[in-house]
C-alpha angles and dihedrals in degrees: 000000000000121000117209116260121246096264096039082059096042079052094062093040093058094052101042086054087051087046089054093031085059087042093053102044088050106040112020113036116076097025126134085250095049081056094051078047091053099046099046089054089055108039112055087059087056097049089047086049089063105036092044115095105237095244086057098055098089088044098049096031089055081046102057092033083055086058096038086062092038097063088032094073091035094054084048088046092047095042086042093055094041085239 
């Protein structure tokens, strides 16, 4: 059994990220759902903007970024690994 070389990986991994980049550009963005999306991404920041005192902003806001980049690695880590 032969296993597939680096490049010949990296190969596949580039055109399967073109293949998902075009499906995405002509059937995702600019749906309705990509604008509820978009929306709830953006709301709930400026909600918080307004129910939050003004001394608790920088805690709060270094809470929640803390968590952003949190599930942020975790979402590269789970999509990297196909799980």
């Amino acid at each position: 059994m032969t296993y597939p070389s680096y490049d010949e990986v990296q190969d596949i991994r580039s055109e399967l990220k073109e293949t998902g980049y075009q499906y995405w550009l002509h059937h995702d963005l600019f749906t309705w759902q990509w604008w509820v999306l978009l929306i709830a991404s953006i709301l709930p920041w400026i909600i918080w903007g307004y129910l939050i005192k003004k001394e608790h902003r920088l805690h709060v806001f270094a809470f929640a970024m803390s968590m952003g980049i949190i599930s942020n690695v975790l979402d590269v880590i789970g999509v990297d690994t196909l799980l």
